[in-house]
Biotite code that builds the C-alpha atoms (Angstrom):
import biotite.structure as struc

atoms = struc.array([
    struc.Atom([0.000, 0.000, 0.000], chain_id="A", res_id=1, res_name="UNK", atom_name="CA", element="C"),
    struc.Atom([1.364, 3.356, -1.319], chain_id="A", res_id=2, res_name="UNK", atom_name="CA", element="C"),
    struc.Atom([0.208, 6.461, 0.971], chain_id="A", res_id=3, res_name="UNK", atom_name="CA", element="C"),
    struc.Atom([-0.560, 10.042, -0.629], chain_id="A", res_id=4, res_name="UNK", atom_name="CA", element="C"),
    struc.Atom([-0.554, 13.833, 0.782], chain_id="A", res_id=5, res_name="UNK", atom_name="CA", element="C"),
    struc.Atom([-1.788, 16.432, -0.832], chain_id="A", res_id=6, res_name="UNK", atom_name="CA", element="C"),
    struc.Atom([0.794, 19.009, 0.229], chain_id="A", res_id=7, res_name="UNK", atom_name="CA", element="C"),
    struc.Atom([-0.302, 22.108, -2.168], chain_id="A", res_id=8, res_name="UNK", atom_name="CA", element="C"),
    struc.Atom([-1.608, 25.028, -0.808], chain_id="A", res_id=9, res_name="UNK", atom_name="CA", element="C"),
    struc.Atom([-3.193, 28.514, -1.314], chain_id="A", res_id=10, res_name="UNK", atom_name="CA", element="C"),
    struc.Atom([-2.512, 31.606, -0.183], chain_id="A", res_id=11, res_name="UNK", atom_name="CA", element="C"),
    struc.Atom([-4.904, 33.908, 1.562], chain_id="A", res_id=12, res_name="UNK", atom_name="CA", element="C"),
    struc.Atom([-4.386, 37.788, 2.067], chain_id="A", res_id=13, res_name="UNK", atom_name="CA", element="C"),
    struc.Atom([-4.135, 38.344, 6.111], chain_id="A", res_id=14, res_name="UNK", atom_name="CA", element="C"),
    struc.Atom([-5.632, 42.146, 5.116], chain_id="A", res_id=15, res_name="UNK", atom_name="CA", element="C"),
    struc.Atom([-8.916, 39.757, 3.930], chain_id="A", res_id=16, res_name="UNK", atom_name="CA", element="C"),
    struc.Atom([-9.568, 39.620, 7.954], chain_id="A", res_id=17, res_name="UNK", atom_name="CA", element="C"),
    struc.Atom([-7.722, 42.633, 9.572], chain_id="A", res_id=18, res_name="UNK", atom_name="CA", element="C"),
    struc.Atom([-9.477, 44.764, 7.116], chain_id="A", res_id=19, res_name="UNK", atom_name="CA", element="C"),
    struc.Atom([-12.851, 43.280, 7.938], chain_id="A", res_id=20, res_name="UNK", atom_name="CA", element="C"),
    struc.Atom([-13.822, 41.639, 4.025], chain_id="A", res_id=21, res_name="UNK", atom_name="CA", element="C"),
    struc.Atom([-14.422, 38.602, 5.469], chain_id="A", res_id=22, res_name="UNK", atom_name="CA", element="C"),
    struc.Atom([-16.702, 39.470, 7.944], chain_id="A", res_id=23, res_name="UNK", atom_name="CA", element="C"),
    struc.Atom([-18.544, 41.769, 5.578], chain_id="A", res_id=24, res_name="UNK", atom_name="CA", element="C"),
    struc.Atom([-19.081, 38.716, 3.144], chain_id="A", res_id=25, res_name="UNK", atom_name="CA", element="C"),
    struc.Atom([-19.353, 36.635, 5.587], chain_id="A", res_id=26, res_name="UNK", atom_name="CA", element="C"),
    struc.Atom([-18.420, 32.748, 5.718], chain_id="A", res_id=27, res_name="UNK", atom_name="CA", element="C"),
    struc.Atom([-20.618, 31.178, 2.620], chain_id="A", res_id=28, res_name="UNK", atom_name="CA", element="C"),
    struc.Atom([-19.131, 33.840, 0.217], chain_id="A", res_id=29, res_name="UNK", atom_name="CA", element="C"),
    struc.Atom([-15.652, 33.557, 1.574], chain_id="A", res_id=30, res_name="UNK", atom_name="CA", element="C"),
    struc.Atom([-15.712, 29.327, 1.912], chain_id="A", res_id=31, res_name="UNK", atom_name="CA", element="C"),
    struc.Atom([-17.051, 29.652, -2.458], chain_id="A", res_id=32, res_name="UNK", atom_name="CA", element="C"),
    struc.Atom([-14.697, 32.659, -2.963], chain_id="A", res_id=33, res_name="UNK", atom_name="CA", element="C"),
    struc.Atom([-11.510, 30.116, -1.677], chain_id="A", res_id=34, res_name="UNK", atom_name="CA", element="C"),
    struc.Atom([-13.234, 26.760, -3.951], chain_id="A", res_id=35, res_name="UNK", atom_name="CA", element="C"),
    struc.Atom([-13.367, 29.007, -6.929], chain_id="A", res_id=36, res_name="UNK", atom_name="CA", element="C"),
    struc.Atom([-9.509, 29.985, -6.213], chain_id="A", res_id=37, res_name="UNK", atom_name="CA", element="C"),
    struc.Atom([-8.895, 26.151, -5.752], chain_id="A", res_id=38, res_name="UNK", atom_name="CA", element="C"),
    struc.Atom([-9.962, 25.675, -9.184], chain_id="A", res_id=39, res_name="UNK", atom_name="CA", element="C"),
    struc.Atom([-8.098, 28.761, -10.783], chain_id="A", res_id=40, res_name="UNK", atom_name="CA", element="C"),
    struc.Atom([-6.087, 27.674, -14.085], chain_id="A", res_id=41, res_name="UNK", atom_name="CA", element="C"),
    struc.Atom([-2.438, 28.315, -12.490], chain_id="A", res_id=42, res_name="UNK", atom_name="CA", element="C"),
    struc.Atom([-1.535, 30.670, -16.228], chain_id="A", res_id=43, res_name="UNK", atom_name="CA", element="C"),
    struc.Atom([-4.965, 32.344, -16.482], chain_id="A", res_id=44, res_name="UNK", atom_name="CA", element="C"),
    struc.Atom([-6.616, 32.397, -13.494], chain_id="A", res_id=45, res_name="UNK", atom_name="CA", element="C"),
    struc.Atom([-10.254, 31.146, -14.509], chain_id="A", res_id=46, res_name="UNK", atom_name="CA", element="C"),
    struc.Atom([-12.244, 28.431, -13.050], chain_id="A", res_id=47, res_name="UNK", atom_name="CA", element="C"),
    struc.Atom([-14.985, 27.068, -13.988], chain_id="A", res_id=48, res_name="UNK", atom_name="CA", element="C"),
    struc.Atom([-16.664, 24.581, -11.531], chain_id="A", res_id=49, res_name="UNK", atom_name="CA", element="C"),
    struc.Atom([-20.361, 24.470, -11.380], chain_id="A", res_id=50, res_name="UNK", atom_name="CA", element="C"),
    struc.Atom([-22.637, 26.064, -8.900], chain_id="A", res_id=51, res_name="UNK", atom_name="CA", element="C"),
    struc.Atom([-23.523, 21.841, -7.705], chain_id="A", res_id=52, res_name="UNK", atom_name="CA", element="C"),
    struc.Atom([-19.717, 21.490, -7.597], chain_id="A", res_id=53, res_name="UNK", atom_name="CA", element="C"),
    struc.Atom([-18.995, 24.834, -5.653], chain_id="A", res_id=54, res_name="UNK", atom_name="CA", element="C"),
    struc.Atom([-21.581, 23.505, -3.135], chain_id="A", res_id=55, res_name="UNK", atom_name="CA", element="C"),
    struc.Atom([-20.549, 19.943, -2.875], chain_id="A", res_id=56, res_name="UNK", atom_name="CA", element="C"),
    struc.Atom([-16.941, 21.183, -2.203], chain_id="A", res_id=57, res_name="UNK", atom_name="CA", element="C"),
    struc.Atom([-18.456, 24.197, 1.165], chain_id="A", res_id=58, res_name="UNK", atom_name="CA", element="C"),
    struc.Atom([-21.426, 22.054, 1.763], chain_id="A", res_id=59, res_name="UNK", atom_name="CA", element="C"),
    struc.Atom([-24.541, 24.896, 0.690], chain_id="A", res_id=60, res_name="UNK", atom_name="CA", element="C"),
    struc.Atom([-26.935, 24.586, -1.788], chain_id="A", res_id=61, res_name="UNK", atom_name="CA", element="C"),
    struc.Atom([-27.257, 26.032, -4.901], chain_id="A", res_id=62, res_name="UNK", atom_name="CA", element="C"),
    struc.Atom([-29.003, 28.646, -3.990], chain_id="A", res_id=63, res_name="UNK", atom_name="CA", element="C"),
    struc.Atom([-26.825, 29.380, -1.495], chain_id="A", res_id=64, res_name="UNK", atom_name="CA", element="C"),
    struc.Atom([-23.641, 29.312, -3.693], chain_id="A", res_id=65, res_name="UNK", atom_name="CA", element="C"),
    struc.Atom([-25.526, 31.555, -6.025], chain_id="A", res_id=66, res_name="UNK", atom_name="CA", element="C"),
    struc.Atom([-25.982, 34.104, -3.507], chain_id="A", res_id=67, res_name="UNK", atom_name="CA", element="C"),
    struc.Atom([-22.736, 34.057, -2.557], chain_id="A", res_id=68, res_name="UNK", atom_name="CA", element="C"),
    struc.Atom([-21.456, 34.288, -6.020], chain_id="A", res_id=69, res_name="UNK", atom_name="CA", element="C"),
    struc.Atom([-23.404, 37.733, -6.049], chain_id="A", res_id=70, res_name="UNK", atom_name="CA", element="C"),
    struc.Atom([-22.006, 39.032, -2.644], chain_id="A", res_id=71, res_name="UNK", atom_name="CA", element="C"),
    struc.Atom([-18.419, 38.211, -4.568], chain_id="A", res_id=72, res_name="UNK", atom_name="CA", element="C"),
    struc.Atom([-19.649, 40.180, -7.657], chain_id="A", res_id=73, res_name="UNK", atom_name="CA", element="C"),
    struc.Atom([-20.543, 43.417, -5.454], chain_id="A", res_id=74, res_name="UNK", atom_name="CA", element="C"),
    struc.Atom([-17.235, 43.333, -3.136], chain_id="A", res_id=75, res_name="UNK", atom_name="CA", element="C"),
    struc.Atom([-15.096, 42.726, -5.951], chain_id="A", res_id=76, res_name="UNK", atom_name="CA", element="C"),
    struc.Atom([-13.815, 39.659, -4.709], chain_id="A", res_id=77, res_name="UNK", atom_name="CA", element="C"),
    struc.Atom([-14.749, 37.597, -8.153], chain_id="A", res_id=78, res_name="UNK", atom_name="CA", element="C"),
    struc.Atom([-15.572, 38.751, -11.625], chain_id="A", res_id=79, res_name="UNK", atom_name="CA", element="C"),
    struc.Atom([-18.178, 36.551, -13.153], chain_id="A", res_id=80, res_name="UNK", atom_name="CA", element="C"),
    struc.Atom([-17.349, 35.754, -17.549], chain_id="A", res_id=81, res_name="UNK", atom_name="CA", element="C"),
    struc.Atom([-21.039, 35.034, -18.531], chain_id="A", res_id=82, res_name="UNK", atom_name="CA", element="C"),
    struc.Atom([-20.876, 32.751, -20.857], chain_id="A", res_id=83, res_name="UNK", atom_name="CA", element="C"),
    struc.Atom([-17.593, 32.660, -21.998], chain_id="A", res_id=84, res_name="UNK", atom_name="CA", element="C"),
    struc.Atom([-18.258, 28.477, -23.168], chain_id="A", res_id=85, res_name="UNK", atom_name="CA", element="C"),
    struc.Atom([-21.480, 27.362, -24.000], chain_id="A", res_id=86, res_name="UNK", atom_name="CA", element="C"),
    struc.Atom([-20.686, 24.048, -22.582], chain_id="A", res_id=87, res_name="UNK", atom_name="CA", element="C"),
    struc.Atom([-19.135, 25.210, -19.568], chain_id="A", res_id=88, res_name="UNK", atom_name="CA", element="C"),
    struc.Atom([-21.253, 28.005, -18.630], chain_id="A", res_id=89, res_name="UNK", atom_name="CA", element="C"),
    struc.Atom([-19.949, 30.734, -16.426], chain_id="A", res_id=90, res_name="UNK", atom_name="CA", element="C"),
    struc.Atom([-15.809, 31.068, -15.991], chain_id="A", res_id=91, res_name="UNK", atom_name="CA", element="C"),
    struc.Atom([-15.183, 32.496, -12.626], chain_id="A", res_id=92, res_name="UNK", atom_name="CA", element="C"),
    struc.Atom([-11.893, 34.624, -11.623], chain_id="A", res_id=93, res_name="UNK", atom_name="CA", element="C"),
    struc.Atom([-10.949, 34.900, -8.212], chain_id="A", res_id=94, res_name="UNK", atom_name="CA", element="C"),
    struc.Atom([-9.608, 38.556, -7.364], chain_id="A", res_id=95, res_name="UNK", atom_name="CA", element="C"),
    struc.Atom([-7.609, 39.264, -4.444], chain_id="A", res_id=96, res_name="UNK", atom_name="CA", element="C"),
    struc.Atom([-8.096, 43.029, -2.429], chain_id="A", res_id=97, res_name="UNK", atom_name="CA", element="C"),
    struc.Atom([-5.576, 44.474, -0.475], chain_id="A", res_id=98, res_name="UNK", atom_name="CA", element="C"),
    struc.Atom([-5.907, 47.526, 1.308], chain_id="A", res_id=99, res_name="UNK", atom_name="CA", element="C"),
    struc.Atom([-3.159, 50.676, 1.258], chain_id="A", res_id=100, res_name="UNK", atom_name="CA", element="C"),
    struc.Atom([-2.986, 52.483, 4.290], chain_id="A", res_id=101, res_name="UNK", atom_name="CA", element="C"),
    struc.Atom([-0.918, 55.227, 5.935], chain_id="A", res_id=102, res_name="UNK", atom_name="CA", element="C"),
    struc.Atom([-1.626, 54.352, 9.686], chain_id="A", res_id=103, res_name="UNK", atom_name="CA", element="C"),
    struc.Atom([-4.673, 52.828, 10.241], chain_id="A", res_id=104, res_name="UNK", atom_name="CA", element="C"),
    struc.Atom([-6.310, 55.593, 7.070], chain_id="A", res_id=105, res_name="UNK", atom_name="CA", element="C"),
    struc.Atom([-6.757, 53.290, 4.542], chain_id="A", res_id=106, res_name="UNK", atom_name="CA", element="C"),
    struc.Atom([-6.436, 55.092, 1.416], chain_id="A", res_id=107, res_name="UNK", atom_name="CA", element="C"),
    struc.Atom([-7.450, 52.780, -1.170], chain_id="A", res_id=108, res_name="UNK", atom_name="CA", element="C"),
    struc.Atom([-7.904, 49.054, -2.246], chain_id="A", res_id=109, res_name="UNK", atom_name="CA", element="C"),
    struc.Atom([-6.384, 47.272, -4.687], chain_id="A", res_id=110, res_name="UNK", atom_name="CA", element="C"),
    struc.Atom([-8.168, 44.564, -6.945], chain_id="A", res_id=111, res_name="UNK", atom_name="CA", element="C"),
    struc.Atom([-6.259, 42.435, -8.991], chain_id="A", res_id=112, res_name="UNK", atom_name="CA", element="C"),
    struc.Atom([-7.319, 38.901, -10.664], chain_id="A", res_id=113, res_name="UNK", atom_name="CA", element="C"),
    struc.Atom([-5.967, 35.854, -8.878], chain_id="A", res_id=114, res_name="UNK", atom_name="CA", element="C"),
    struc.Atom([-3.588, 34.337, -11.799], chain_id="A", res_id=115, res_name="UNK", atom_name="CA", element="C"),
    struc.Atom([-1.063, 32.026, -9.277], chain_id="A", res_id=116, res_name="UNK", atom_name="CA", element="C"),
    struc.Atom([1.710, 31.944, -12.427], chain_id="A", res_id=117, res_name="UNK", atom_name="CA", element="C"),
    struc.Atom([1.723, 35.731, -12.124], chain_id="A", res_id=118, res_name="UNK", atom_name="CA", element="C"),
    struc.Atom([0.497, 36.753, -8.105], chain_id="A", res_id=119, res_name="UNK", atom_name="CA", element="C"),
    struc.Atom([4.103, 37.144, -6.819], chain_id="A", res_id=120, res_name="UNK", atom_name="CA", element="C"),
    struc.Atom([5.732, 39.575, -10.003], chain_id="A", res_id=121, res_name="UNK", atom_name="CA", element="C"),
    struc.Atom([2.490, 41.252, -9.566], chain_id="A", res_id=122, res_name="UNK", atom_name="CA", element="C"),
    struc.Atom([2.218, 42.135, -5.902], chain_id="A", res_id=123, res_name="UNK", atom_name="CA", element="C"),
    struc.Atom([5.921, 42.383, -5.651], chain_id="A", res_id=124, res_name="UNK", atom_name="CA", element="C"),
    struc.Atom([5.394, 45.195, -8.995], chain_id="A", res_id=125, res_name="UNK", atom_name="CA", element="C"),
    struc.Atom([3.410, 47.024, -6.905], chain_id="A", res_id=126, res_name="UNK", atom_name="CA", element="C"),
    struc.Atom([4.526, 46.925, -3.841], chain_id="A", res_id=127, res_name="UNK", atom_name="CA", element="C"),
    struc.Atom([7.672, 48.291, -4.960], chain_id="A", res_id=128, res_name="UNK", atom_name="CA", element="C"),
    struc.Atom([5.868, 51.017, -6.864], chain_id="A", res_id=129, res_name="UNK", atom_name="CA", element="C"),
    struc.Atom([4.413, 52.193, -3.211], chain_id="A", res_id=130, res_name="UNK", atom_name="CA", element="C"),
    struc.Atom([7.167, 52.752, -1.817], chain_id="A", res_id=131, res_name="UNK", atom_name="CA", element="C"),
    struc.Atom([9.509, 54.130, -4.479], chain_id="A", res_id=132, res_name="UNK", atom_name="CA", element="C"),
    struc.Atom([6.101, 56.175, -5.569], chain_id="A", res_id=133, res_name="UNK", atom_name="CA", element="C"),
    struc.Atom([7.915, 56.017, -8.878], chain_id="A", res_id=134, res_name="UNK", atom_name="CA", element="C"),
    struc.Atom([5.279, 55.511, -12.222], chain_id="A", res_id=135, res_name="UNK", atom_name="CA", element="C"),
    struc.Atom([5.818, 52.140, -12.954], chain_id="A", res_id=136, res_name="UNK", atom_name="CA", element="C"),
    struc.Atom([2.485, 52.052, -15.999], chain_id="A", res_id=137, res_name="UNK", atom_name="CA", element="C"),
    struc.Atom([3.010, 47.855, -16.011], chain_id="A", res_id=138, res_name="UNK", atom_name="CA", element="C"),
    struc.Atom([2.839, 47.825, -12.030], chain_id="A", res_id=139, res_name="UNK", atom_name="CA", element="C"),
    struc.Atom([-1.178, 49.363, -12.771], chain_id="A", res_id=140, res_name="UNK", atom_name="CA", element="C"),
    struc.Atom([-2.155, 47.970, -15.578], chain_id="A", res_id=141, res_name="UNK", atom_name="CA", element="C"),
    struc.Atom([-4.188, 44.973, -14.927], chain_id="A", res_id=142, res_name="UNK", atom_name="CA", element="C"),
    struc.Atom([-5.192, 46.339, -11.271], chain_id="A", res_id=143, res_name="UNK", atom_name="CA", element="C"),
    struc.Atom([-8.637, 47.743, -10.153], chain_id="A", res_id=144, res_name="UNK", atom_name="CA", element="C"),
    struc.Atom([-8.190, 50.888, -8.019], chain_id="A", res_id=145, res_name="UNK", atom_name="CA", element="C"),
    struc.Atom([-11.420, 51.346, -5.127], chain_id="A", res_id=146, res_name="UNK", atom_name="CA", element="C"),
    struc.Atom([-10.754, 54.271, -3.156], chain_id="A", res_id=147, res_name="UNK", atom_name="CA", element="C"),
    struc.Atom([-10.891, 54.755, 0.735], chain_id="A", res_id=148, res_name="UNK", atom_name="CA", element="C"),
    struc.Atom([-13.687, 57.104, 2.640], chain_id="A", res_id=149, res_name="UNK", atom_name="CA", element="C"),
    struc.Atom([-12.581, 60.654, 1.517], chain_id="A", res_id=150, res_name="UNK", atom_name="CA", element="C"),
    struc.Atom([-10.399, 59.550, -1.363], chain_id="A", res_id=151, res_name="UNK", atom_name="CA", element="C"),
    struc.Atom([-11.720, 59.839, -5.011], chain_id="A", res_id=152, res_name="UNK", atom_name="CA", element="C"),
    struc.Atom([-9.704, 57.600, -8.349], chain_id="A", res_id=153, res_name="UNK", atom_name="CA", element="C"),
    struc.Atom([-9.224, 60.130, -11.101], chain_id="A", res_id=154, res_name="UNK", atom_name="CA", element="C"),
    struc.Atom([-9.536, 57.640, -14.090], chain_id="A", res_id=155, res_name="UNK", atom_name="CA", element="C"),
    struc.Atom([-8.275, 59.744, -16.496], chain_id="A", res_id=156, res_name="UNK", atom_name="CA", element="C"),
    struc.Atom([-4.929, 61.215, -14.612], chain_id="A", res_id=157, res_name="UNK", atom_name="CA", element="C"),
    struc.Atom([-4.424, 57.582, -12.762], chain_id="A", res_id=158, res_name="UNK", atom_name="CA", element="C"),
    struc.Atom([-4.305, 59.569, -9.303], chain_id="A", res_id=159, res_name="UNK", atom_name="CA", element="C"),
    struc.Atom([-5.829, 59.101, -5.984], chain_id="A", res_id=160, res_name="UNK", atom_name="CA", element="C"),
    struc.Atom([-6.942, 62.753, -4.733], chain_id="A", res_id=161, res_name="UNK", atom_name="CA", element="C"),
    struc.Atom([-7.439, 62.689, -1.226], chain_id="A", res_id=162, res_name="UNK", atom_name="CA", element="C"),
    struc.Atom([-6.214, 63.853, 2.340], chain_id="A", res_id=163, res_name="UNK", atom_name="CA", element="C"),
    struc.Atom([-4.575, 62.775, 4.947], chain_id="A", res_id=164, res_name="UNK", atom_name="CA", element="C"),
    struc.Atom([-4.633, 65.071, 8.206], chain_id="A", res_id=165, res_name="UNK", atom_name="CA", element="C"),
    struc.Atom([-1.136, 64.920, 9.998], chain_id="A", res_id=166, res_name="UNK", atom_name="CA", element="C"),
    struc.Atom([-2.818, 63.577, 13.316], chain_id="A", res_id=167, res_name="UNK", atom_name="CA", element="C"),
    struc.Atom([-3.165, 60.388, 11.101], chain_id="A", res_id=168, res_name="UNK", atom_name="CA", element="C"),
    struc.Atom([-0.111, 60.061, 9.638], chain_id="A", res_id=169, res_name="UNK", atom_name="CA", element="C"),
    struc.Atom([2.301, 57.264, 11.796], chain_id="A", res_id=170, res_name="UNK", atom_name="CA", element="C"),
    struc.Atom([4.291, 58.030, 14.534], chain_id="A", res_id=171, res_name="UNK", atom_name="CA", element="C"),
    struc.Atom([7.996, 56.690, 14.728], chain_id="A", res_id=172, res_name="UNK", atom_name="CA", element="C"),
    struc.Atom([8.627, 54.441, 17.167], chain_id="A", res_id=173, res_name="UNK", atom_name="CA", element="C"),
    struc.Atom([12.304, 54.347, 16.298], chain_id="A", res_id=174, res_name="UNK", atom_name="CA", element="C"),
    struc.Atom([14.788, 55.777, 18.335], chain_id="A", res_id=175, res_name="UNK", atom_name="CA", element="C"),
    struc.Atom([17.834, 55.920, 15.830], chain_id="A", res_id=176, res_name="UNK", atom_name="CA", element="C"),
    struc.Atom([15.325, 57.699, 13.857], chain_id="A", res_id=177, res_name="UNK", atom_name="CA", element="C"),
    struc.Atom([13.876, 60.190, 16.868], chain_id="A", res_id=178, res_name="UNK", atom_name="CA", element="C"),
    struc.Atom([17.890, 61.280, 17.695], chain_id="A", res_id=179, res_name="UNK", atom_name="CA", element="C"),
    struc.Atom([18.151, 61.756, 14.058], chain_id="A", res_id=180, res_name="UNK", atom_name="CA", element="C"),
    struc.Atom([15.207, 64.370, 14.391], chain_id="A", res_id=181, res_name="UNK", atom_name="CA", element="C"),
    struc.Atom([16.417, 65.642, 17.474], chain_id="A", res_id=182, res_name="UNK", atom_name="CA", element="C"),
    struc.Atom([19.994, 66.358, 16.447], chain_id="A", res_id=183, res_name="UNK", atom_name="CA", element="C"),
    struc.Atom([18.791, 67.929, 13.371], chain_id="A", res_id=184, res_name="UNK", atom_name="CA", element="C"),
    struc.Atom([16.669, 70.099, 15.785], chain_id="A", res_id=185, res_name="UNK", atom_name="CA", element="C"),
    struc.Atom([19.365, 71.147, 17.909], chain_id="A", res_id=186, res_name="UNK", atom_name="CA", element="C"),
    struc.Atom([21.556, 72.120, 15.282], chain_id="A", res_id=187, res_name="UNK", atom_name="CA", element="C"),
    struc.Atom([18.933, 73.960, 13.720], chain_id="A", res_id=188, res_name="UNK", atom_name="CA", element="C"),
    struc.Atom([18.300, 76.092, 16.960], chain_id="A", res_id=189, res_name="UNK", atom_name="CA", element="C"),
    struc.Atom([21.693, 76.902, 17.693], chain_id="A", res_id=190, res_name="UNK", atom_name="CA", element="C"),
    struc.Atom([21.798, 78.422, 14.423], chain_id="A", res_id=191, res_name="UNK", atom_name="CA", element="C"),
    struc.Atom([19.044, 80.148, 14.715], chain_id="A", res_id=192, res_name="UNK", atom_name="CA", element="C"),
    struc.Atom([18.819, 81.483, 18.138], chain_id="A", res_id=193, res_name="UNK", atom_name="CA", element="C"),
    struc.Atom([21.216, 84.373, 19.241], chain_id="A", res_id=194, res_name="UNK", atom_name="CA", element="C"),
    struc.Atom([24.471, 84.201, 20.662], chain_id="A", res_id=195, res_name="UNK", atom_name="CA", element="C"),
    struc.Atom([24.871, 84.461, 24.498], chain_id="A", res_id=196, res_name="UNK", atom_name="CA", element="C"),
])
């Protein structure tokens, strides 16, 4: 007798819970949202199991899977190809959010299709776009921009137009960086305060 593990694995986005998605969609649309990723083509992303298979695999009905399938739809979370084979029906793409915050402020979300042959270049793309803030036009292309309370997505210039108060903004907690600041500040006041 020959035993078997199955030893593949997904990944989930920890910002799905600390951001509160999953509690907005709640547990049916999140256990379909992780079977359609399950059966995601690993170059393109789409999956097309049926709604009985999609419920056999979280244990709800049709119905059920159906009406999570919509909750998906409206928080982005899946984009739904009507159609796209007559024999297949509907070809579901998983889409992973992540939010972009300064602080707690979160200042937008990104959306971009779960394709696993391309999820790591991507994210890594624009993660290092964030924090250079350089215009990096194939870091953005394929990515779905939803912006944070306050914040407005200017399709046309590509910009989020927004503010953040400075009461918001992150405090350091580093000291290297604090006697950095502080030095700076002393040297700046005995320039500028008279001579004894």
């Amino acid at each position: 007798m020959q035993g078997q593990i199955d030893s593949s694995f997904q990944t989930e986005q920890r910002d799905l819970f600390a951001s509160g998605v999953v509690a907005e969609i709640g547990v049916n649309a999140y256990a379909v949202w992780s079977a359609i990723k399950y059966h995601a083509d690993f170059q393109t992303g789409e999956a097309w199991p049926g709604m009985r298979r999609l419920g056999e695999l979280v244990g709800l009905s049709k119905s059920a899977v159906d009406r999570a399938v919509d909750t998906l739809e409206k928080a982005k979370m899946v984009r739904v190809v009507k159609g796209a084979n007559r024999r297949r029906g509907q070809t579901y793409i998983a889409r992973e959010r992540m939010a972009v915050r300064i602080g707690s402020r979160v200042l937008c979300t990104i959306v971009i299709d779960y394709v696993p042959a391309k999820l790591r270049g991507q994210l890594r793309q624009l993660e290092n776009a964030l924090q250079s803030g350089e215009d990096i036009p194939e870091a953005w292309a394929d990515v779905e921009i939803i912006p944070g309370d306050g914040f407005t997505w200017d399709e046309r210039a590509k910009v989020l137009r927004g503010q953040v108060s400075a009461r918001e903004m992150p405090r350091t907690t580093s000291t290297e960086q604090d006697d950095h600041f502080r030095q700076v500040g002393e040297a700046l006041l005995k320039r500028a305060l008279p001579k004894k």
